[in-house]
Rosetta silent file (secondary structure, phi, psi, omega in degrees, C-alpha in Angstrom):
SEQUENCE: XXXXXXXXXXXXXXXXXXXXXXXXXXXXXXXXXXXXXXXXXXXXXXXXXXXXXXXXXXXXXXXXXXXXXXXXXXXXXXXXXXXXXXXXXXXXXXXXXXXXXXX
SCORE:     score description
SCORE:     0.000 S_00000001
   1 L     0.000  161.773 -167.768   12.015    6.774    7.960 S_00000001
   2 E  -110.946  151.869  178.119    9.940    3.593    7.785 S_00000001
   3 E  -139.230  130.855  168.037    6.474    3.415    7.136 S_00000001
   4 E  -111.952  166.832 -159.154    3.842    0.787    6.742 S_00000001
   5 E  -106.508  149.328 -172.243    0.977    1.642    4.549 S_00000001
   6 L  -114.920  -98.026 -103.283   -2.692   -0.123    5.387 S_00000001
   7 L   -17.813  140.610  173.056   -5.735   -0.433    2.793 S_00000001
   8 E  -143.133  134.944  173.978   -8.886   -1.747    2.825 S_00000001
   9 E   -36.643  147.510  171.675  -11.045   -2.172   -0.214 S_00000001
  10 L  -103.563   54.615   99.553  -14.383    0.125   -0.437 S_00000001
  11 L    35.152   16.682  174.414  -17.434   -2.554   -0.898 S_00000001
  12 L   -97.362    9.628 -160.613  -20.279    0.109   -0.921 S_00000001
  13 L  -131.889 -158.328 -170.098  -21.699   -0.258   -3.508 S_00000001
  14 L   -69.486  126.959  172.355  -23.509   -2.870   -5.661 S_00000001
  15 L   -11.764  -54.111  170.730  -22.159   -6.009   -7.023 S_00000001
  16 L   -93.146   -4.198  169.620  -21.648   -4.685  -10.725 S_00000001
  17 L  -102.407  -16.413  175.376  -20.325   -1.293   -9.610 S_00000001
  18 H   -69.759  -17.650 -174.180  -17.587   -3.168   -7.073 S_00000001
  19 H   -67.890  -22.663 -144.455  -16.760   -5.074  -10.290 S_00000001
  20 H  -106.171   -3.701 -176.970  -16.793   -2.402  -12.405 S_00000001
  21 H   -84.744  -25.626 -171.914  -14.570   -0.112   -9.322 S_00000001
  22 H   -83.228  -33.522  167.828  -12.081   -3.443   -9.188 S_00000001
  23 H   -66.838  -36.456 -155.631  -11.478   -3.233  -13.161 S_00000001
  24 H   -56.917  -52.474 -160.376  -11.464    0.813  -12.953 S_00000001
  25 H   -67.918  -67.466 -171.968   -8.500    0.436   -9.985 S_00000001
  26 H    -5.729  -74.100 -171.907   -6.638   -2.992  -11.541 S_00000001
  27 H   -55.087  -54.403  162.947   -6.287   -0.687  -14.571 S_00000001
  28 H   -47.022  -41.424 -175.806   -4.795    2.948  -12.493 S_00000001
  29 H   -75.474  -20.557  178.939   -2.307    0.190  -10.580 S_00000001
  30 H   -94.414    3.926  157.621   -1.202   -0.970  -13.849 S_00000001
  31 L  -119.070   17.404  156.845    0.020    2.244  -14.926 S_00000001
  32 L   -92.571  147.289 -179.514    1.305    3.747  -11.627 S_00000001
  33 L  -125.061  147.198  176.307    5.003    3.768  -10.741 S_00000001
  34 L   -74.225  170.729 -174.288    5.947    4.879   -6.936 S_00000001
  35 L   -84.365 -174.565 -160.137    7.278    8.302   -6.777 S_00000001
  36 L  -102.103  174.053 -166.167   10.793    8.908   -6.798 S_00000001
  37 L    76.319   19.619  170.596   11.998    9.066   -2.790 S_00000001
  38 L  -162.609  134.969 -167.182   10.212    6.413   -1.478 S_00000001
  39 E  -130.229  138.520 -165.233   11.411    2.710   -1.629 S_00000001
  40 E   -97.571   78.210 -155.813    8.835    0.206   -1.568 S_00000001
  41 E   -77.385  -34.852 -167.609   10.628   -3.200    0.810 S_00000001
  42 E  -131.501  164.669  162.978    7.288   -4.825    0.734 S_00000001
  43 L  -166.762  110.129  164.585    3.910   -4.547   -1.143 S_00000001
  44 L  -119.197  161.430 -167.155    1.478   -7.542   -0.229 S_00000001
  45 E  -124.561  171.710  177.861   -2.524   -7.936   -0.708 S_00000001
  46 L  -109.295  148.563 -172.183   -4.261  -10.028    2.137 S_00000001
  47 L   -78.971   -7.537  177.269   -5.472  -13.342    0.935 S_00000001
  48 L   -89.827   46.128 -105.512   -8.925  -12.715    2.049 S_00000001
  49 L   -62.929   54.780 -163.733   -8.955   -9.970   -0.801 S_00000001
  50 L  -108.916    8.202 -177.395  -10.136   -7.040    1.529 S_00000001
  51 E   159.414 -159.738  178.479   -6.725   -4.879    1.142 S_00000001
  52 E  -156.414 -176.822  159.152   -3.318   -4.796    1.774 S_00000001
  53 L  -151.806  101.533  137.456   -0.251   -3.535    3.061 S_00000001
  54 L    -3.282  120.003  179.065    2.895   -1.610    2.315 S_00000001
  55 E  -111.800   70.248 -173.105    6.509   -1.555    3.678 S_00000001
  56 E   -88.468  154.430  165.898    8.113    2.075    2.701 S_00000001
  57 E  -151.774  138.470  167.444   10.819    4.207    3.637 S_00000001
  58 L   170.147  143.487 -129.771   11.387    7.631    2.651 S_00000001
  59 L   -86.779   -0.032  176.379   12.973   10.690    4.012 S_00000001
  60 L  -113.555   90.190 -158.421    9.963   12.984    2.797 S_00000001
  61 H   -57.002  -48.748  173.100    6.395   12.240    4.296 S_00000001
  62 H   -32.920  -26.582 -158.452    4.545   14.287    1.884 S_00000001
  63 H   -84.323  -26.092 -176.673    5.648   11.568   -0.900 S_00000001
  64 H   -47.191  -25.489 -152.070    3.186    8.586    1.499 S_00000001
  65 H   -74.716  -13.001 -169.867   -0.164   11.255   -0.319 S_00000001
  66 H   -42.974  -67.181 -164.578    1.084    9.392   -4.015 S_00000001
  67 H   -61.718  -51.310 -179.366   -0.720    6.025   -3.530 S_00000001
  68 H   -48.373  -55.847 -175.825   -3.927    7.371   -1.287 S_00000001
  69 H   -86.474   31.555  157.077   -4.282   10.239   -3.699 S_00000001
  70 H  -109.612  -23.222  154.829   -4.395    7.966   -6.822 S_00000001
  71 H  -143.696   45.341  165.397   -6.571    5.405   -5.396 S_00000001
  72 L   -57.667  -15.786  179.993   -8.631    6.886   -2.730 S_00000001
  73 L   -60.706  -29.473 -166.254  -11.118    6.386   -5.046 S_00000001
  74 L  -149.157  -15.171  166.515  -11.522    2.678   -4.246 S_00000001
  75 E  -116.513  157.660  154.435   -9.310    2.515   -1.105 S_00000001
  76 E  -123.159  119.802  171.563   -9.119    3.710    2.327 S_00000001
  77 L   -86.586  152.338  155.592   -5.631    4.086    4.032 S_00000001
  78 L  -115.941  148.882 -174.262   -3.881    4.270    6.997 S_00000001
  79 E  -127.914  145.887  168.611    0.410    5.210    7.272 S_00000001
  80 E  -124.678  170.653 -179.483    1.756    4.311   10.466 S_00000001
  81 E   -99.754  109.314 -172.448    4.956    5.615   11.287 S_00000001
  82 E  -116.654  165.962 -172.593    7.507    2.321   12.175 S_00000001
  83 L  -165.500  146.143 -177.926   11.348    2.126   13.460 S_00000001
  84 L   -56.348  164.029 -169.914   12.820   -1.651   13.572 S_00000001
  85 H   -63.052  -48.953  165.497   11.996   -3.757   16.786 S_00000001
  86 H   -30.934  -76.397 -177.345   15.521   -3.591   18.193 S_00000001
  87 H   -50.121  -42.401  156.618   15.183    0.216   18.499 S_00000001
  88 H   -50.021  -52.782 -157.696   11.356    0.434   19.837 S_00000001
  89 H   -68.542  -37.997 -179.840   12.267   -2.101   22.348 S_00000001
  90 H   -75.216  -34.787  144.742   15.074    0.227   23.576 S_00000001
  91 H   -38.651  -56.306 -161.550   12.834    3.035   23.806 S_00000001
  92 H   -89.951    7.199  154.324   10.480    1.587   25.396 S_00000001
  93 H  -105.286    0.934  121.871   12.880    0.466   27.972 S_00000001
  94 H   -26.525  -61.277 -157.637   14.174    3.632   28.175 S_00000001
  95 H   -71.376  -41.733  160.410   10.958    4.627   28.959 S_00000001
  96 L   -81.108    0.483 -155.019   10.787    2.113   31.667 S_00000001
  97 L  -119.043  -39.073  150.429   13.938    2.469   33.526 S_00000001
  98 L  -116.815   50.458  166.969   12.918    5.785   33.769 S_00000001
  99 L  -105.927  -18.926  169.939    9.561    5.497   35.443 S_00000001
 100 L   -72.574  -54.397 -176.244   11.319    3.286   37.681 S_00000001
 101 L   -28.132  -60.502 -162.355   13.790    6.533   38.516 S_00000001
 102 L   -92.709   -9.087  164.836   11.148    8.591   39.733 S_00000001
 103 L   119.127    0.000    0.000    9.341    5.841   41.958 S_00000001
């Protein structure tokens, strides 16, 4: 299953501790590797530099806790659960054809 992954930076605190929270994480991202069972299609930052987001798939949910619970520390996430457009749209027109059904 597809997933995409959300973060946004955590700002609380004072000018030299976000500096000194943006070296601590820089340094934890450059020695994490994803876990095995989950393939990574996208990993992008947002250009305003308040987070990012993640394009995963992998057949075990438990494996999404890797990234929050290595840098929860300095991020807060959200996982959303995703399925390609084709296939939502036919759901959800499923969905409509029968609400039409019943009147």
């Amino acid at each position: 299953m597809k997933y995409v992954i959300s973060w946004t930076y955590r700002w609380n605190g004072s000018a030299a501790e976000n500096e000194q929270s943006i070296r601590r994480a820089l340094s934890v991202f450059a020695n994490w590797k994803p876990v095995d069972g989950v393939t990574y299609h996208q990993l992008v930052g947002r250009l305003d530099g308040s987070g990012g987001f993640a394009v995963v798939e992998t057949d075990n949910p438990m494996n999404l806790t890797d990234a929050p619970n290595k840098f929860g520390f300095f991020a807060d996430y959200q996982i959303f659960p995703v399925g390609e457009l084709a296939e939502v749209a036919q759901s959800i027109e499923e969905g409509a054809s029968f609400r039409e059904s019943i009147g």
